[in-house]
C-alpha positions as CSV (number, residue, x, y, z in Angstrom):
1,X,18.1,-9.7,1.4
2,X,15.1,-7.6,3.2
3,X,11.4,-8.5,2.1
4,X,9.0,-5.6,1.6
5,X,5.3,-5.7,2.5
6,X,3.4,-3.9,0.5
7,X,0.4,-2.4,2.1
8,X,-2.4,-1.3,0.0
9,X,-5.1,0.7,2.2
10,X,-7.6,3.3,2.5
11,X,-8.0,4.8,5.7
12,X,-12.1,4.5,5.2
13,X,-11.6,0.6,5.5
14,X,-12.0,-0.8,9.3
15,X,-10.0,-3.6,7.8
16,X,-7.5,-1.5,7.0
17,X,-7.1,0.1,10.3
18,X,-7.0,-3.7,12.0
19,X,-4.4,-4.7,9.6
20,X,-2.7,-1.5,10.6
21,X,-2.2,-2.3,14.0
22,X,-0.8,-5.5,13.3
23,X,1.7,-5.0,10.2
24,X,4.5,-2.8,11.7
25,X,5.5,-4.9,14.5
26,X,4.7,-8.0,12.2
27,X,7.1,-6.8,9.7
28,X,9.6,-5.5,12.2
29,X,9.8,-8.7,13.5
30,X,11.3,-10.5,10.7
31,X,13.2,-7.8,9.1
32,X,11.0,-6.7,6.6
33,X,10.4,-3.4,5.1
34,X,6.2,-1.7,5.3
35,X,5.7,-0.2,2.7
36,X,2.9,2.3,2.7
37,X,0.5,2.0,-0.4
38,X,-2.4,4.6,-0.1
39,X,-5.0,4.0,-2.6
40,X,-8.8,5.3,-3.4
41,X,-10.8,1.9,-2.3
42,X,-13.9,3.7,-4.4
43,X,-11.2,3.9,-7.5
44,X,-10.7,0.2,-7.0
45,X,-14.4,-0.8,-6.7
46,X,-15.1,1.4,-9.8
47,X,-12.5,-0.4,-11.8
48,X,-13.3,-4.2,-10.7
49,X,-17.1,-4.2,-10.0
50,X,-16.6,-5.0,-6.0
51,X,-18.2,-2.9,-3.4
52,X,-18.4,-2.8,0.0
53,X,-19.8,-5.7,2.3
54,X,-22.0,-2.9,3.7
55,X,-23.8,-2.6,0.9
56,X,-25.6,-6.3,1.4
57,X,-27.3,-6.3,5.1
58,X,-26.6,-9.8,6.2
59,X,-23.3,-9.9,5.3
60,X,-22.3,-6.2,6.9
61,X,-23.9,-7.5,10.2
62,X,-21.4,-10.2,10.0
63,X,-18.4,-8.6,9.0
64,X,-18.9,-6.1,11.6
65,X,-18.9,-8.6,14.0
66,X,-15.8,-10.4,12.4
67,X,-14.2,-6.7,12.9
68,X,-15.3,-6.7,16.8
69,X,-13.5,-10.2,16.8
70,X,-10.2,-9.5,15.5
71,X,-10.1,-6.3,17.6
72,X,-10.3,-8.1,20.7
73,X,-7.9,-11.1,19.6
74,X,-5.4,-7.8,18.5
75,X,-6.1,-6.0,21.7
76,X,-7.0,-3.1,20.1
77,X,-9.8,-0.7,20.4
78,X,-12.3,-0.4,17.5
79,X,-16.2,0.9,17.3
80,X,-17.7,0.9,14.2
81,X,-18.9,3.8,12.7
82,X,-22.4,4.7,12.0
83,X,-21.2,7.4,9.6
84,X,-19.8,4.5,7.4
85,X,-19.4,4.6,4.8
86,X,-17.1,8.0,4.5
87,X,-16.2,9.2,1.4
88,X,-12.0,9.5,1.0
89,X,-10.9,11.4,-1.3
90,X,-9.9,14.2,0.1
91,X,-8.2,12.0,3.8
92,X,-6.5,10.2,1.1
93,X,-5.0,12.3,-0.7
94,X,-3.9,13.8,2.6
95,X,-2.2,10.9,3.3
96,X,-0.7,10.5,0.3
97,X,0.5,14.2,0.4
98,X,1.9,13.9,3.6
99,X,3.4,10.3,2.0
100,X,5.4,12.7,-0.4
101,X,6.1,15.6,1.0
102,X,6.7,15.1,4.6
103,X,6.9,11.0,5.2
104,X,8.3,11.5,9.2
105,X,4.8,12.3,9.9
106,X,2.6,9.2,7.9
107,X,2.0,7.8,11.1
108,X,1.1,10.7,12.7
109,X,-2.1,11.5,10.5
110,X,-3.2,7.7,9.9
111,X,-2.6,7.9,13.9
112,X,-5.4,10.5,13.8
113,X,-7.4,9.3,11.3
114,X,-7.8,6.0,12.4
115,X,-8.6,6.7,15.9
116,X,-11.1,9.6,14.3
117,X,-12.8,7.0,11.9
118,X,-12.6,3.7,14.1
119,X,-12.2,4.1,17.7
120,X,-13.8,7.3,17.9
121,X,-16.5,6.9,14.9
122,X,-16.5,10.4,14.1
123,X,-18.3,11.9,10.9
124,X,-15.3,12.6,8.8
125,X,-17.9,13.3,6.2
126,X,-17.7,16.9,7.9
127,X,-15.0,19.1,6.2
128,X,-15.5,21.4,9.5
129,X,-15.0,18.3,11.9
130,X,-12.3,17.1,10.0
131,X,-10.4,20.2,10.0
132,X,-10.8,20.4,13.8
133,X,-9.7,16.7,14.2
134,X,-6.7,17.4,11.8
135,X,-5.2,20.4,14.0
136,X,-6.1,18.5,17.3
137,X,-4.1,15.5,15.6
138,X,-0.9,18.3,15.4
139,X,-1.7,19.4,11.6
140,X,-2.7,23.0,9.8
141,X,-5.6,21.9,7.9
142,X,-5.0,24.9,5.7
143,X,-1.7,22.9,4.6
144,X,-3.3,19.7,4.4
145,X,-6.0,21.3,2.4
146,X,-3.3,22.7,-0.3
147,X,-1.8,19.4,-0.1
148,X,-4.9,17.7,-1.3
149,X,-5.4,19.9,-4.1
150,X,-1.3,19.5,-5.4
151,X,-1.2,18.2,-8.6
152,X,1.7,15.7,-7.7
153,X,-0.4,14.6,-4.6
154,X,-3.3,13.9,-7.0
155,X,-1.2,11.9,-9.8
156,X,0.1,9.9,-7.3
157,X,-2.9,8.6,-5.6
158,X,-4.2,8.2,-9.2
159,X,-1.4,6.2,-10.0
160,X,-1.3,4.2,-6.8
161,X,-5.0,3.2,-7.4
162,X,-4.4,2.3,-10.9
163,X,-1.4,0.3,-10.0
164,X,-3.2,-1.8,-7.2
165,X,-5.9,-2.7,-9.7
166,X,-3.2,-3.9,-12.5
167,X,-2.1,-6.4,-9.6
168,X,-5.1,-7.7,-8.6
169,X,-6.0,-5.8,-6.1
170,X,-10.3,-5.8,-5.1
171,X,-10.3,-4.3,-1.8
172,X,-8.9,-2.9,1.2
173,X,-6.4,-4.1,2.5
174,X,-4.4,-6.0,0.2
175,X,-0.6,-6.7,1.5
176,X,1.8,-8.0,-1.1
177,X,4.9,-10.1,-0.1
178,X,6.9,-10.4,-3.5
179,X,4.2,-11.5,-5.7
180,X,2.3,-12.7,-3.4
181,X,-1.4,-11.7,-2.3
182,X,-3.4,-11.4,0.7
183,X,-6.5,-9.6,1.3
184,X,-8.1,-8.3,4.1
185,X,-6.3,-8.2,7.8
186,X,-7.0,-11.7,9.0
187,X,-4.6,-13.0,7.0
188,X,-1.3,-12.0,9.3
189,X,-0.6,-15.9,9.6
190,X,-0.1,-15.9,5.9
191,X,1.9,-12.7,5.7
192,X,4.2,-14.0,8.5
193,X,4.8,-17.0,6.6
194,X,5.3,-15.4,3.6
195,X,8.0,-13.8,5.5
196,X,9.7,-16.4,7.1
197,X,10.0,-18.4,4.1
């Protein structure tokens, strides 16, 4: 029987966009399943207390350079973002909206998004700039724009969030193999044992 990763995220989370360089070939590898689980990461702080490593000087410093690390061990590009941190809601219910309504192109937009946010540290704080990055990236923003305000698109990022929080989930990413947990994207070695076992 196939295993399923499931892959809690929000695209403001450079952790998230690490892990998201990793997990598809990781999962494709041993014939597992990615799931996609776009949640609100402020929902998620809201409901369990957490917040951001930003938010404490010393300890920011050091994750960012923890980020720089894993980039380089992933050969990937990253740069964080002095914009940080972005507010989500409305990039993640486009993703979600895009999740349900047309899921050929998920990669696509976290494509875009992620480069936007952590390669090319842009201000998606700028409805204007985000628009321009959106149709650049091969989307109407008009469409993504009604898709963000869909009441389906809106219930099921609410519902998403809600459910991550039920499991145990206290930040971005959190990747679930069966019952089991992992936060944060250093923890591939885990999820690739997870899988093998």
């Amino acid at each position: 029987m196939r295993k399923s990763v499931d892959f809690f995220f929000d695209v403001g989370s450079p952790s998230s966009y690490l892990a998201w360089t990793q997990l598809p070939n990781l999962c494709a590898s041993h014939g597992a399943d990615l799931v996609y689980r776009p949640m609100l990461l402020g929902g998620v702080y809201q409901a369990t207390g957490n917040a951001s490593p930003a938010t404490i000087p010393v300890k920011g410093r050091y994750t960012q350079m923890d980020y720089e690390r894993h980039a380089r061990r992933y050969g990937v590009p990253f740069q964080g973002n002095p914009h940080f941190p972005v507010i989500t809601l409305f990039l993640m219910r486009a993703v979600t909206g895009i999740q349900l309504r047309r899921p050929e192109q998920l990669q696509q937009l976290l494509g875009c998004v992620f480069k936007a946010l952590w390669i090319d540290a842009l201000n998606l704080n700028e409805p204007q700039l985000t628009a321009d990055i959106l149709k650049a990236g091969g989307f109407d923003p008009a469409e993504i724009e009604r898709l963000t305000q869909d009441p389906e698109t809106k219930a099921a990022l609410k519902a998403t969030t809600e459910e991550a929080v039920k499991r145990g989930v206290f930040g971005a990413p959190t990747i679930f193999v069966g019952d089991q947990m992992f936060f944060g994207q250093d923890r591939m070695d885990f999820v690739r044992e997870a899988l093998v076992a």
